[in-house]
N, C-alpha and C positions, 0 to 999 in steps of 0.2 A: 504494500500500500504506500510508503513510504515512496520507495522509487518511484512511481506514477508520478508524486506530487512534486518532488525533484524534477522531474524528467518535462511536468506540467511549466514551472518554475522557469526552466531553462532555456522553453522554447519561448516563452513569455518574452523573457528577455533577450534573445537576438529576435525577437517582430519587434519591439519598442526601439534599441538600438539601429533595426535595417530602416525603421522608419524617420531617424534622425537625421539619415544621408542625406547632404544637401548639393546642386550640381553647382561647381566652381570653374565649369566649362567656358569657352569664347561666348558661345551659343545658348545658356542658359542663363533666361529672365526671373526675376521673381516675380510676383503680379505687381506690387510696387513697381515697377519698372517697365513691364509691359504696358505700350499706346502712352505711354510719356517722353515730352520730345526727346533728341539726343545730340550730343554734339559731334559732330565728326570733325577728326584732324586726321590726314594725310602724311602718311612718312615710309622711311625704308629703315628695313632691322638689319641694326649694327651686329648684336649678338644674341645667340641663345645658349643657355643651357639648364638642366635637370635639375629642379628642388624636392623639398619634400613638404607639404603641406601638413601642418600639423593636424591631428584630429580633433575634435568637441571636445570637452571636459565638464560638463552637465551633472546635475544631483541623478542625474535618468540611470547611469553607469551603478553610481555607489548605491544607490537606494535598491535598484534590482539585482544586484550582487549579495548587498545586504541579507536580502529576501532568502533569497537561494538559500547562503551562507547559514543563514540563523535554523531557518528549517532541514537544513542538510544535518547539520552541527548538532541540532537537538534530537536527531532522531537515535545521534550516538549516548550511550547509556542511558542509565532511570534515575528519577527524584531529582536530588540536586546536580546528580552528574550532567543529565538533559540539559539543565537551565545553563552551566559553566560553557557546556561542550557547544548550544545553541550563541551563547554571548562572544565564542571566541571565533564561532562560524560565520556570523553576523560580522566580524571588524574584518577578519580574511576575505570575508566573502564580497563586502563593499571593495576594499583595498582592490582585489581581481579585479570587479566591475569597472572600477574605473580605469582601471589600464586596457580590460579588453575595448571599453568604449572609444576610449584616445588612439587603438590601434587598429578599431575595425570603421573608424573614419576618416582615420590617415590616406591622405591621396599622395600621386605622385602630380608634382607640378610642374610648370616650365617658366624659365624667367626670360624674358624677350624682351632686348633692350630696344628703343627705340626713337632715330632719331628724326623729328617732326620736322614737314615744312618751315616749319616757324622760328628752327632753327634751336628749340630746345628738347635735349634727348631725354629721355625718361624709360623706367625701367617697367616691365609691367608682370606682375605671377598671376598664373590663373591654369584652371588644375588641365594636365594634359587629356586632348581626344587626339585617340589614334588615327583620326580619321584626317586631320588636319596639321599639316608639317610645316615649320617657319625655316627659314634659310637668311642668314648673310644676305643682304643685296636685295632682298625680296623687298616688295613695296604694299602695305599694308594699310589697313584702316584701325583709327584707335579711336572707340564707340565710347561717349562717357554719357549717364544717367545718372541721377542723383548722387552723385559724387562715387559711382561705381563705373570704373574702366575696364573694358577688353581689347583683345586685341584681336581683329579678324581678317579676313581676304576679301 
């Protein structure tokens, strides 16, 4: 019975985690930003290369960790053992949650430097699509909305 309620627990929490994924794509609006003007500046990219976009770090991670953890923990011995073995499952079990949450919303990003018509260059991250490759010398568009920039083709 136990394993059920763990196993119930578990999946609980990578659907709450997979739903915290957020897109940090060229290509991806958030509704704020979507049919609000934008500004376009024109340039050619000096440089690129590979980041790592750190993940979330949300009470979402340690509170469903916790969860797990306290009911995993308690299910080990009886009377007061339960309640020790439940409290020390509980601080484990947040502590995990929030590292799996910080590590299952870790992207890989790309930094693309870029220097505008206008004569000033600026650097831009924003998370990688394979679908879409930046090069040296390439000539791009740099899309700004409420003080949020992409860089696209």
């Amino acid at each position: 019975m136990n394993i059920r309620i763990l196993q119930s627990c578990l999946l609980g929490v990578a659907l709450v985690l997979g739903g915290c994924a957020s897109g940090l794509t060229g290509d991806t609006y958030s509704r704020d930003e979507a049919r609000a003007p934008q500004t376009v500046r024109m340039g050619t990219v000096e440089s690129v290369r590979l980041v790592q976009i750190e993940g979330t770090r949300t009470n979402i991670g340690t509170g469903a960790g916790a969860v797990v953890g306290g009911v995993a923990g308690s299910s080990i011995g009886g009377g007061r053992g339960s309640i020790i073995t439940g409290v020390l499952g509980a601080v484990a079990g947040g502590m995990a949650g929030a590292a799996a949450e910080e590590g299952i919303t870790r992207n890989q990003g790309i930094e693309i430097t870029v220097r505008e018509d206008g004569g000033q260059t600026r650097a831009y991250v924003q998370e990688v699509d394979p679908s879409i490759s930046f090069a040296p010398g390439e000539r791009v568009r740099v899309l700004t909305v409420n003080g949020v920039s992409r860089v696209s083709k």
